[in-house]
N, CA, C and O atoms as a Tinker XYZ file with bonds, in Angstrom:
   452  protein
     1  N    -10.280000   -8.071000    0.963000    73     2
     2  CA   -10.881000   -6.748000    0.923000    64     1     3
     3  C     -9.973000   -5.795000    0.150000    63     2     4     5
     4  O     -8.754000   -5.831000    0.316000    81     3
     5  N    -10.649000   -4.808000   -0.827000    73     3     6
     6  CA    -9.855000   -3.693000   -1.635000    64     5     7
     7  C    -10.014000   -2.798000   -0.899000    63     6     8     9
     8  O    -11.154000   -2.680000   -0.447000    81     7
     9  N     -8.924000   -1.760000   -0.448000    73     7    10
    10  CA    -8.645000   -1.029000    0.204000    64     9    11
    11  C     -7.878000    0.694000   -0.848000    63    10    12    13
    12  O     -6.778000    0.863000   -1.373000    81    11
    13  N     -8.682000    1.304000   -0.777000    73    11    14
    14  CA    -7.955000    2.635000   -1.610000    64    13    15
    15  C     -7.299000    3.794000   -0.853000    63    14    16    17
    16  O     -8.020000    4.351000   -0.025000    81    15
    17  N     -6.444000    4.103000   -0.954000    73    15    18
    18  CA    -6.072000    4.939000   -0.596000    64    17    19
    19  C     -6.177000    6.313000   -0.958000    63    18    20    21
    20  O     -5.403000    6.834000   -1.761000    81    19
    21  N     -7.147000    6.941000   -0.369000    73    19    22
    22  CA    -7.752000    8.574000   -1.261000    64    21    23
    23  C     -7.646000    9.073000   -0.626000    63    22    24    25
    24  O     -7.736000    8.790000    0.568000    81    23
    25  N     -7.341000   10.305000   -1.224000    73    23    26
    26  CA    -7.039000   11.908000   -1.375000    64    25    27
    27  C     -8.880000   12.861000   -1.832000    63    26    28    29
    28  O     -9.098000   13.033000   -3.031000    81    27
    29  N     -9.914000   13.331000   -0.850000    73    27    30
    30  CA   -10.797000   13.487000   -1.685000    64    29    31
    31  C    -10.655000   14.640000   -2.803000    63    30    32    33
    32  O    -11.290000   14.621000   -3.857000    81    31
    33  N     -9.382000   16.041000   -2.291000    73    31    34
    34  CA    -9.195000   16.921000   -3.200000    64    33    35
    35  C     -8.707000   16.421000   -4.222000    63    34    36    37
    36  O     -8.623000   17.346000   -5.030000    81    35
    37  N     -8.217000   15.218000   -4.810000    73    35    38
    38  CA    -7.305000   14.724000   -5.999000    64    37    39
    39  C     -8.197000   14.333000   -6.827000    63    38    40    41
    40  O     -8.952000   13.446000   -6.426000    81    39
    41  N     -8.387000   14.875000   -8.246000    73    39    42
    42  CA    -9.312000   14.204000   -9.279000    64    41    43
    43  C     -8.961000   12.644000   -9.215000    63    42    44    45
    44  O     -9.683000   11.752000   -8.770000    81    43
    45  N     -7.391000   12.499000   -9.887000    73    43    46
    46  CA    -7.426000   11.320000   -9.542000    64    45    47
    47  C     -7.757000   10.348000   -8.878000    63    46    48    49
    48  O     -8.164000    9.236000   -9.213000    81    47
    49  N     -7.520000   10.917000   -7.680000    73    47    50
    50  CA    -8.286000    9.873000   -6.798000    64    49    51
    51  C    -10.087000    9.709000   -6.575000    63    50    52    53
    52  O    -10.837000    8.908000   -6.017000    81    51
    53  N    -10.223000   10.942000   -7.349000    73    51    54
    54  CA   -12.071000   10.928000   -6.911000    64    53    55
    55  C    -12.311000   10.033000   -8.037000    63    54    56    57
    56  O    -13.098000    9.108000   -7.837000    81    55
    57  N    -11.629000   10.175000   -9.487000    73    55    58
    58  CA   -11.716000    9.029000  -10.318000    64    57    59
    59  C    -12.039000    7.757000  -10.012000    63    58    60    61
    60  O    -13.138000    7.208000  -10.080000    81    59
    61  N    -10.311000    7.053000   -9.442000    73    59    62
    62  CA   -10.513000    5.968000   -8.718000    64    61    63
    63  C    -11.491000    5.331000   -8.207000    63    62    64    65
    64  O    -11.920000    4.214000   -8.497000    81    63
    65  N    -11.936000    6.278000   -7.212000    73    63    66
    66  CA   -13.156000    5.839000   -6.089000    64    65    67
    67  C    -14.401000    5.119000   -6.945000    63    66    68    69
    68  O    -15.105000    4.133000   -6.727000    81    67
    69  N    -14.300000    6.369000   -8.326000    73    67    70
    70  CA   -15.986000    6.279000   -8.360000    64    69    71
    71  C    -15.254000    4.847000   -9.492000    63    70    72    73
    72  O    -16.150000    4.006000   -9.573000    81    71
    73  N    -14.421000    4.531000  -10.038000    73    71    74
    74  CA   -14.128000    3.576000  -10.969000    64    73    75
    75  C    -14.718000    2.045000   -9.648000    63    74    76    77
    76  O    -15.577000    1.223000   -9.967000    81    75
    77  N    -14.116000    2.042000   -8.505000    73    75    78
    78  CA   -14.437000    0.976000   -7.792000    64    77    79
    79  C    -16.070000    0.726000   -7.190000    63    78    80    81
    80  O    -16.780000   -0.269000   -7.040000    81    79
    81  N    -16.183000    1.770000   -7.015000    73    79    82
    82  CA   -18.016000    2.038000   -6.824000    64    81    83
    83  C    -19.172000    1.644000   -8.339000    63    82    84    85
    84  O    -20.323000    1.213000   -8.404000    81    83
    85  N    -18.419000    1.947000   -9.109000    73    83    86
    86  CA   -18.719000    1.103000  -10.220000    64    85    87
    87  C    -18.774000   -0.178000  -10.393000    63    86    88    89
    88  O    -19.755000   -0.795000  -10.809000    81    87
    89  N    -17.434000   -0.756000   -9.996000    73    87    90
    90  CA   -16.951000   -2.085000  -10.391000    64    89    91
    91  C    -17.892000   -3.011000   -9.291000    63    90    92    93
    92  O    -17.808000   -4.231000   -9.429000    81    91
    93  N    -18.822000   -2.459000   -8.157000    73    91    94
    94  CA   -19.816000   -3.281000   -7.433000    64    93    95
    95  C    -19.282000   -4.299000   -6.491000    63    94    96    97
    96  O    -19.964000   -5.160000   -5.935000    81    95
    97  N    -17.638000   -4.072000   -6.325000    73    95    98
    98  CA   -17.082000   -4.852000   -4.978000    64    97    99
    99  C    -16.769000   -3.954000   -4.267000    63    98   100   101
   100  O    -16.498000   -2.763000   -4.425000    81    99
   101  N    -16.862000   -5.035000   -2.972000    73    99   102
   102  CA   -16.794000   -4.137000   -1.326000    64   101   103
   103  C    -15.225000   -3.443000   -1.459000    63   102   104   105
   104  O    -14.305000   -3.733000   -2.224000    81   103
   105  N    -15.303000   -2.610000   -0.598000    73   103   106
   106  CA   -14.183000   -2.044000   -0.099000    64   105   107
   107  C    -13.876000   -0.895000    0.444000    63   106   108   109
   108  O    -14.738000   -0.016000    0.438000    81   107
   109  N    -12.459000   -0.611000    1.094000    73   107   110
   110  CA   -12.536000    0.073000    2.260000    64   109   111
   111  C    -11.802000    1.396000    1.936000    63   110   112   113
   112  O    -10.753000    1.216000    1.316000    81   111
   113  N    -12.091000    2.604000    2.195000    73   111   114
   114  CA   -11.551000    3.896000    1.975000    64   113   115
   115  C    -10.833000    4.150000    2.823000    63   114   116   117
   116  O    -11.258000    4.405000    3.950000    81   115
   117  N     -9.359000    4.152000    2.476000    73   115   118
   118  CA    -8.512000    4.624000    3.756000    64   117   119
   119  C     -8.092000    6.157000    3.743000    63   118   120   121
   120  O     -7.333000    6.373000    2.798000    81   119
   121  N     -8.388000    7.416000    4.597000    73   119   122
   122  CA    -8.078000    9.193000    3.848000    64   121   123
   123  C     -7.054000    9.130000    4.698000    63   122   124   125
   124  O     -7.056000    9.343000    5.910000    81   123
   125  N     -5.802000    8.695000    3.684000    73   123   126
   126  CA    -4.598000    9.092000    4.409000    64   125   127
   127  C     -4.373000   10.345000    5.026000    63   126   128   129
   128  O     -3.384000   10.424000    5.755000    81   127
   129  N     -5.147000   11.416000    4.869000    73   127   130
   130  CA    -4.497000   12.755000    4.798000    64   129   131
   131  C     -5.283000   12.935000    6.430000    63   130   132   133
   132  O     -4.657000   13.549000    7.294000    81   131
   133  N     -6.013000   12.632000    6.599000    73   131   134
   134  CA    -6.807000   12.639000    8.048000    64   133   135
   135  C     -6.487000   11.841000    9.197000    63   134   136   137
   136  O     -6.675000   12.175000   10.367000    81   135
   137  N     -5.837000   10.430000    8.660000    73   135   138
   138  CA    -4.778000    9.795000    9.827000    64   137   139
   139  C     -3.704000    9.536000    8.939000    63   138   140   141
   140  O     -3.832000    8.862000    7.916000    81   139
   141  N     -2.618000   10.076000    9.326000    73   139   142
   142  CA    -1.617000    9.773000    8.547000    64   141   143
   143  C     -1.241000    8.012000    8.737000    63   142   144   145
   144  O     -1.677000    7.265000    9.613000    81   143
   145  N     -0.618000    7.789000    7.993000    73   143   146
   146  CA    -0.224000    6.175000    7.777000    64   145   147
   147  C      1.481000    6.225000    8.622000    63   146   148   149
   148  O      2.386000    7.047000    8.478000    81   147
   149  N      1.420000    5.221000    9.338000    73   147   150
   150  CA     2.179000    4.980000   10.444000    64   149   151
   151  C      3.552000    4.257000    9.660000    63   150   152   153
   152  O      3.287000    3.294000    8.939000    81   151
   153  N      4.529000    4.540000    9.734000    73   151   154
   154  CA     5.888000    4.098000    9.050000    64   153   155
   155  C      5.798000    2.692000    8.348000    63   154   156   157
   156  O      6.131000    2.157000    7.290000    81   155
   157  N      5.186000    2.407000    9.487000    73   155   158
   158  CA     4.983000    0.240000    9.012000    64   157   159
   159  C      4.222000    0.000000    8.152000    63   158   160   161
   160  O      4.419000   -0.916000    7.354000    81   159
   161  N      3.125000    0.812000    8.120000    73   159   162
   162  CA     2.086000    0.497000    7.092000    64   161   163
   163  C      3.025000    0.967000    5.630000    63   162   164   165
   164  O      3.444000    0.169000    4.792000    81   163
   165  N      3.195000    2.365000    5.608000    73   163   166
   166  CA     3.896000    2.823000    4.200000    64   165   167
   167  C      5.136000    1.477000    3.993000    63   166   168   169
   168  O      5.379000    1.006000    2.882000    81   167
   169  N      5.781000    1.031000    5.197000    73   167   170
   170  CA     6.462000   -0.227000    4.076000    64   169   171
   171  C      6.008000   -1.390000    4.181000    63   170   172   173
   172  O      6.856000   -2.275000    4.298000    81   171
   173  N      4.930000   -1.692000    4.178000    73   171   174
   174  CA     3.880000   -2.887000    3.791000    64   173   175
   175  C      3.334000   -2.317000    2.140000    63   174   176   177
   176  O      3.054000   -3.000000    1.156000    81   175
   177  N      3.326000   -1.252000    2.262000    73   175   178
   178  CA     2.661000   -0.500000    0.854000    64   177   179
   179  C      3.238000   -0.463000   -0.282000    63   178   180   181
   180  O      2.740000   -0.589000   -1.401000    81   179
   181  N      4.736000   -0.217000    0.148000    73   179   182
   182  CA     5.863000   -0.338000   -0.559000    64   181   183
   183  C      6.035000   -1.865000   -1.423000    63   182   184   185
   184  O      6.104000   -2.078000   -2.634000    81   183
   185  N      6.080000   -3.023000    0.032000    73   183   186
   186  CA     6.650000   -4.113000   -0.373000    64   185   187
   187  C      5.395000   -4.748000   -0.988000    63   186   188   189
   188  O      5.530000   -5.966000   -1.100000    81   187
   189  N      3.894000   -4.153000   -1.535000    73   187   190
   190  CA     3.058000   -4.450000   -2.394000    64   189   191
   191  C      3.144000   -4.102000   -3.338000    63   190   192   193
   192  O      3.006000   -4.801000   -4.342000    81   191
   193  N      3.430000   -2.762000   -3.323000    73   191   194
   194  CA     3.605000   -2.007000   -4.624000    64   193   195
   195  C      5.029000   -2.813000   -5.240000    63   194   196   197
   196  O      5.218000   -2.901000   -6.453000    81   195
   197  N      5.895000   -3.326000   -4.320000    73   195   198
   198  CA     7.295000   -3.810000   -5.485000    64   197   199
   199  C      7.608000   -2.328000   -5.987000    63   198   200   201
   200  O      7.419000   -1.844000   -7.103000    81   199
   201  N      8.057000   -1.842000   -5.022000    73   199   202
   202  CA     8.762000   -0.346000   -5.606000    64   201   203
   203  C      9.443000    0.262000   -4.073000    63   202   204   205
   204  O      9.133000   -0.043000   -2.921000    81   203
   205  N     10.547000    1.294000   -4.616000    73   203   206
   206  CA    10.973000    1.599000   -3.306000    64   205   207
   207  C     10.339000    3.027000   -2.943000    63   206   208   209
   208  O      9.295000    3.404000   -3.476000    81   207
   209  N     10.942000    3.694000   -2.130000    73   207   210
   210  CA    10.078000    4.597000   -1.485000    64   209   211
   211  C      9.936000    5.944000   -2.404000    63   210   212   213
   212  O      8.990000    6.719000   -2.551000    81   211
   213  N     11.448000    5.910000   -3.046000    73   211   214
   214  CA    11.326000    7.631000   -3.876000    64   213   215
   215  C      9.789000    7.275000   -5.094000    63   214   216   217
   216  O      9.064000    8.187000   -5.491000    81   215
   217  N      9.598000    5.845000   -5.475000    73   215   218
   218  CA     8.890000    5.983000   -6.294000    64   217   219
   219  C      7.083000    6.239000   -5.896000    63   218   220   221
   220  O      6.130000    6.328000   -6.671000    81   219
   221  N      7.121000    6.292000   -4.640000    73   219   222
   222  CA     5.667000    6.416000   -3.806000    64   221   223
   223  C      5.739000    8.004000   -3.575000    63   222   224   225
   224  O      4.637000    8.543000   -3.468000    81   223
   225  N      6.545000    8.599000   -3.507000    73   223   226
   226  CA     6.654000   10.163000   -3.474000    64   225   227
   227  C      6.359000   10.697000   -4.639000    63   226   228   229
   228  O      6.765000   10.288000   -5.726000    81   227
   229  N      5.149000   12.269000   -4.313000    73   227   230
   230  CA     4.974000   13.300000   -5.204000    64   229   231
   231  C      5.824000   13.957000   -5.174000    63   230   232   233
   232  O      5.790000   14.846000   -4.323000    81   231
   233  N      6.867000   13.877000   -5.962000    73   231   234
   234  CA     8.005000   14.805000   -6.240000    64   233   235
   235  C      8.138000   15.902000   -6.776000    63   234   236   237
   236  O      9.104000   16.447000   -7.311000    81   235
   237  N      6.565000   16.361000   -6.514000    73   235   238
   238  CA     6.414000   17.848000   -7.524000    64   237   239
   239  C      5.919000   18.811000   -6.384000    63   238   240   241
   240  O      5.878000   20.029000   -6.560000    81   239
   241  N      5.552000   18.221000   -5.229000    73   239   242
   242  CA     4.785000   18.599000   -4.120000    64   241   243
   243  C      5.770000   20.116000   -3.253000    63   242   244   245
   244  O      6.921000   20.276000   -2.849000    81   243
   245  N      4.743000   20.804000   -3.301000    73   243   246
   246  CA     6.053000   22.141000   -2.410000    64   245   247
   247  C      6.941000   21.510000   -1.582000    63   246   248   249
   248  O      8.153000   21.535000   -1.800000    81   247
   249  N      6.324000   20.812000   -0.426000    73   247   250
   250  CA     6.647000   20.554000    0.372000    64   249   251
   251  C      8.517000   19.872000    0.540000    63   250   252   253
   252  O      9.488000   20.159000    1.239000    81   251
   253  N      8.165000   18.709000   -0.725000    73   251   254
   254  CA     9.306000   17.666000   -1.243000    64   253   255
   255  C     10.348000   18.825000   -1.948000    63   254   256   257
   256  O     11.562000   18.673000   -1.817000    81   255
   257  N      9.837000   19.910000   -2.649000    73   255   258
   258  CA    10.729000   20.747000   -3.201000    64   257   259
   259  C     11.786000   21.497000   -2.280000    63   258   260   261
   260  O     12.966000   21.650000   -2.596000    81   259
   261  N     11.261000   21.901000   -1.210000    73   259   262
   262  CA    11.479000   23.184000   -0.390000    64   261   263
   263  C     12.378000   22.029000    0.603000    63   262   264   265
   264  O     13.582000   22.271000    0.687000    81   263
   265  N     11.936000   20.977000    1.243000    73   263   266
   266  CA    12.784000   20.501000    2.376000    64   265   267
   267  C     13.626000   19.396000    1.817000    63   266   268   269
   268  O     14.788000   19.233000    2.188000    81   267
   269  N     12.856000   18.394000    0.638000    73   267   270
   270  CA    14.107000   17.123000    0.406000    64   269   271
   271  C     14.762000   17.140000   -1.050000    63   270   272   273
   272  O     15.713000   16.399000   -1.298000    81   271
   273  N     14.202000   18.049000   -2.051000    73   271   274
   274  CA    14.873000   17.952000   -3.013000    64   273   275
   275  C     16.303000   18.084000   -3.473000    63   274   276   277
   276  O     16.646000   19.267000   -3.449000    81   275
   277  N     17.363000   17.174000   -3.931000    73   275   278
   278  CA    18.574000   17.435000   -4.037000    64   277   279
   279  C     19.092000   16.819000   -2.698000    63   278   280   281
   280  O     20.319000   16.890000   -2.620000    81   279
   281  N     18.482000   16.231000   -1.616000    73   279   282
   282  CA    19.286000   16.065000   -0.427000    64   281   283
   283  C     19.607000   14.258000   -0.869000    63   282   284   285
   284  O     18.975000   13.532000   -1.637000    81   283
   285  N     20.641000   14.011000   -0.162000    73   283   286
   286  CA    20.853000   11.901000   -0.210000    64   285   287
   287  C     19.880000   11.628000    1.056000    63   286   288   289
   288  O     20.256000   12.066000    2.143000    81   287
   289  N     18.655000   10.930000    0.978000    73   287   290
   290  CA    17.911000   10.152000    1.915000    64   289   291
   291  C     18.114000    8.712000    1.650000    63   290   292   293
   292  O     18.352000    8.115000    0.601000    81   291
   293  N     17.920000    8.204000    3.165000    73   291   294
   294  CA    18.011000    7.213000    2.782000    64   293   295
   295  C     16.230000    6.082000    3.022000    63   294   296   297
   296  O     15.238000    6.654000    3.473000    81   295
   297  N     16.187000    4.972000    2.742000    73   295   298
   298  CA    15.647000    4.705000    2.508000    64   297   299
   299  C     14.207000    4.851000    3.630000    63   298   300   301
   300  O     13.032000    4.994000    3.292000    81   299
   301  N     14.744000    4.764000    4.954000    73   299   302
   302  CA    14.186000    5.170000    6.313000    64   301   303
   303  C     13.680000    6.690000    6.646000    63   302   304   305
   304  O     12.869000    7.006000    7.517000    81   303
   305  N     14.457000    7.665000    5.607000    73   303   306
   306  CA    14.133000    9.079000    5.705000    64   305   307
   307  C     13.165000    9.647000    4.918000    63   306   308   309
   308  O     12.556000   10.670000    5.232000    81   307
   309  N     12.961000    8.877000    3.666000    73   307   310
   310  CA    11.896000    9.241000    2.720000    64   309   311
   311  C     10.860000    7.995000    3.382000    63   310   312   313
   312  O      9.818000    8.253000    2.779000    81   311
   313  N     10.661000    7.243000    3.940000    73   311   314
   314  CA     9.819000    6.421000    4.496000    64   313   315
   315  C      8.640000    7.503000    5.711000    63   314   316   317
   316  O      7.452000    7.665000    5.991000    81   315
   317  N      9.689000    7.873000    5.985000    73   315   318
   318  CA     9.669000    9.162000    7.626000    64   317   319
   319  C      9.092000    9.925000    6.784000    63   318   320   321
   320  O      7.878000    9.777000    6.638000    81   319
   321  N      9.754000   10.881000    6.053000    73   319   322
   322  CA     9.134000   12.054000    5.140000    64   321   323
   323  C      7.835000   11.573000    4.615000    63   322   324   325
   324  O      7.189000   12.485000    4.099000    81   323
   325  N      7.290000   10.473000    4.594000    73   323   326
   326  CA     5.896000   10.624000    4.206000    64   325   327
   327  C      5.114000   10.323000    5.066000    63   326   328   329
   328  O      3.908000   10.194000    4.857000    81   327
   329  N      5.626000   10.175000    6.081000    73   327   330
   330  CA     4.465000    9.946000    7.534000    64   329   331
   331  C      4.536000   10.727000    8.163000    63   330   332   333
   332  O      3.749000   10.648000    9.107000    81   331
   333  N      5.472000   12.018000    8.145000    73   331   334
   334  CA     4.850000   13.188000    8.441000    64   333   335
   335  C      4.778000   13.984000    7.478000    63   334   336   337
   336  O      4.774000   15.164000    7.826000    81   335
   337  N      4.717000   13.794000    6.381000    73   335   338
   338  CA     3.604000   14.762000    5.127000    64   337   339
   339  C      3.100000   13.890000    4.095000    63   338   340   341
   340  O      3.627000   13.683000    3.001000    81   339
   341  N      1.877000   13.328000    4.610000    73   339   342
   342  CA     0.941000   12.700000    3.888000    64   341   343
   343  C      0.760000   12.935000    2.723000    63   342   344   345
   344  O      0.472000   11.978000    2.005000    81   343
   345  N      0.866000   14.334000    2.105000    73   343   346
   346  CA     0.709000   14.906000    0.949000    64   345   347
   347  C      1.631000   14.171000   -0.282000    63   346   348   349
   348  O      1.493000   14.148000   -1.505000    81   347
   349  N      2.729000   13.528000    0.724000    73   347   350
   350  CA     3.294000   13.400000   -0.273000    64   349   351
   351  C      3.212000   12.087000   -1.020000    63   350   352   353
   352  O      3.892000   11.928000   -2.034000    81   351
   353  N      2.569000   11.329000   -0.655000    73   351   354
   354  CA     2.145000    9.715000   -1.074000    64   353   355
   355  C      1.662000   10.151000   -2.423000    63   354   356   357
   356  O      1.011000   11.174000   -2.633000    81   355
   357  N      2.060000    9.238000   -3.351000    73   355   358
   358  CA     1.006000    9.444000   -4.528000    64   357   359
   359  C     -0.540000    8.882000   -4.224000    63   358   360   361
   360  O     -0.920000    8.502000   -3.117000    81   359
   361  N     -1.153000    8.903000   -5.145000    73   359   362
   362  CA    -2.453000    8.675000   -5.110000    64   361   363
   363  C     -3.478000    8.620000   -6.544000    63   362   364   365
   364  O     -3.292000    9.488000   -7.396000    81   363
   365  N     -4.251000    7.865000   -6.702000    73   363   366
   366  CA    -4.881000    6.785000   -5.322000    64   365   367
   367  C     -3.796000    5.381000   -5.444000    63   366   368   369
   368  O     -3.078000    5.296000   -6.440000    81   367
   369  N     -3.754000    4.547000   -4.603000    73   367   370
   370  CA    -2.909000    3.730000   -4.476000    64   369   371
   371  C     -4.482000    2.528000   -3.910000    63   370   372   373
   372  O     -5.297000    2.599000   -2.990000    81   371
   373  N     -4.241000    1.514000   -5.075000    73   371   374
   374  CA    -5.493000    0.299000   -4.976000    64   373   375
   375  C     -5.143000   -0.874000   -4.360000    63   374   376   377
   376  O     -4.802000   -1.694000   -5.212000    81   375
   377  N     -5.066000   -1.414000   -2.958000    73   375   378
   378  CA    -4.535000   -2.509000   -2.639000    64   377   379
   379  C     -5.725000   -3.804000   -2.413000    63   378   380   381
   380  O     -6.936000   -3.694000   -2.224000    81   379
   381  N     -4.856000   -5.069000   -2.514000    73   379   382
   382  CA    -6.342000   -6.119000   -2.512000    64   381   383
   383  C     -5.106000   -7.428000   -2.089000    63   382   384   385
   384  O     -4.070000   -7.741000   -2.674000    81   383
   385  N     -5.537000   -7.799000   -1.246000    73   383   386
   386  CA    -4.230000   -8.694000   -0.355000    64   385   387
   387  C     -2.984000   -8.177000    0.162000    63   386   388   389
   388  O     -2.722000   -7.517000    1.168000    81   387
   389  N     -2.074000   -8.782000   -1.059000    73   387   390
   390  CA    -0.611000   -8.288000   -0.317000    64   389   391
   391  C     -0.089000   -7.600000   -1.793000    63   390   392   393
   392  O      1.120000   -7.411000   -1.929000    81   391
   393  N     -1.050000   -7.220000   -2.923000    73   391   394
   394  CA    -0.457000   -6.538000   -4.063000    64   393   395
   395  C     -1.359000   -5.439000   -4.259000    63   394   396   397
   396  O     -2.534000   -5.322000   -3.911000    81   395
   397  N     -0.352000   -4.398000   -5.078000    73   395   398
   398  CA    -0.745000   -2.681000   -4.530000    64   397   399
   399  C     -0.845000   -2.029000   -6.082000    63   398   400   401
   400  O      0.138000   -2.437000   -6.701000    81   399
   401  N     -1.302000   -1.553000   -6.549000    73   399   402
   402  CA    -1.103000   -0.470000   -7.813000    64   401   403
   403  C     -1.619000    0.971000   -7.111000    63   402   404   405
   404  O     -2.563000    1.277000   -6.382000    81   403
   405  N     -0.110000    1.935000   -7.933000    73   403   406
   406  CA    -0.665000    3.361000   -7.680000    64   405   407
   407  C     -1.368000    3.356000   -8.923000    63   406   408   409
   408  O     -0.701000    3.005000   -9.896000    81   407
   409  N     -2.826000    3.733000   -9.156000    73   407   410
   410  CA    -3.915000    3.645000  -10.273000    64   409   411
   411  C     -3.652000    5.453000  -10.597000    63   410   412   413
   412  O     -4.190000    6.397000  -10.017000    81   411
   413  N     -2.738000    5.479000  -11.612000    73   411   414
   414  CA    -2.072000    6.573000  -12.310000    64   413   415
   415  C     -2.326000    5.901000  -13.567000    63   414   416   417
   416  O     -1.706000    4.841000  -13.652000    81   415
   417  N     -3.196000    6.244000  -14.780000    73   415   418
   418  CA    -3.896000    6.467000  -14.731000    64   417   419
   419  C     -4.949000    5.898000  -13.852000    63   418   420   421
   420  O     -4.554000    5.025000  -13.078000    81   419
   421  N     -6.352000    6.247000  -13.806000    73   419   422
   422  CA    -7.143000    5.441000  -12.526000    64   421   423
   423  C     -7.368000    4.195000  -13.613000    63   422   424   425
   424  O     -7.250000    3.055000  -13.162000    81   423
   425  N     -7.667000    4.353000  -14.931000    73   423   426
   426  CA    -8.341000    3.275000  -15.442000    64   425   427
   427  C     -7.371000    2.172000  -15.348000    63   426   428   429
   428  O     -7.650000    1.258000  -16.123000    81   427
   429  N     -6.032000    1.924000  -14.443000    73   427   430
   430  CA    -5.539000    0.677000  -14.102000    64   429   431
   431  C     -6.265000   -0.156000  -13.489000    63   430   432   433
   432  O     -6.301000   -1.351000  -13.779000    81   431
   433  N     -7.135000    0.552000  -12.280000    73   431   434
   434  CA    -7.874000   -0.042000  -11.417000    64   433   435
   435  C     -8.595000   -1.219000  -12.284000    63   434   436   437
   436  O     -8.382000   -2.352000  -11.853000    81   435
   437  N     -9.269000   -1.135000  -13.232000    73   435   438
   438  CA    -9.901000   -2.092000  -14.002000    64   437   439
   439  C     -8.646000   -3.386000  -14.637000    63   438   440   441
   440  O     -8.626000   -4.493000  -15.175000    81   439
   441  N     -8.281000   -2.963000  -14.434000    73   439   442
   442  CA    -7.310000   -4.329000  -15.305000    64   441   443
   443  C     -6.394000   -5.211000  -13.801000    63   442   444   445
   444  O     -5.748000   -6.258000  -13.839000    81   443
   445  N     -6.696000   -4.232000  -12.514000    73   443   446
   446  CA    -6.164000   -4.914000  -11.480000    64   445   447
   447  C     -7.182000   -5.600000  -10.629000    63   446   448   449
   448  O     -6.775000   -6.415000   -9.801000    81   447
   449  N     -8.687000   -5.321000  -10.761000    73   447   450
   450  CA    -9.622000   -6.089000  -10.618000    64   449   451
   451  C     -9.282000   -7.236000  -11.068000    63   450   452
   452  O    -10.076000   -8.175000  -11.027000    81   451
């Protein structure tokens, strides 16, 4: 099962969506922003994506500016920092087994089909 991870205010991600609603396979909408994603899941997400955590962070986000920018986290603290501010996950993020693309542009989604 393909599983997306959307944001509905994010073009990007409304992109995404409609790119997979296109593509005519099943799959499941996860709105991070309405249940946040539980520590374990973000590093299951991680160890799909093959990336570490600063690279799953919107680093442009107020939020990341105002409380973690410039600070040393470690890998457990920016893990934390995004399970309690959802905002800050990039997005959309396309998973389908145990491998993950953040679909930046969305038209990755097609070549990860």
């Amino acid at each position: 099962m393909i599983k997306i991870y959307h944001n509905p205010r994010c073009s990007k991600s409304r992109e995404g969506l409609a790119i997979l609603q296109e593509s005519g396979q099943d799959f499941q909408i996860v709105k991070y922003l309405n249940q946040p994603l539980r520590e374990e899941e973000i590093k299951d997400l991680l160890q799909a994506l093959d990336c570490d955590p600063i690279d799953l962070v919107r680093t442009n986000e107020k939020i990341w500016k105002e409380e973690f920018k410039g600070k040393e986290l470690s890998r457990d603290q920016i893990i934390k920092a995004m399970h309690e501010n959802p905002k800050l996950i990039q997005r959309p993020i396309i998973m389908r087994k145990d491998k993950a693309i953040i679909a930046r542009p969305p038209e990755k989604i097609k070549e990860f089909l």
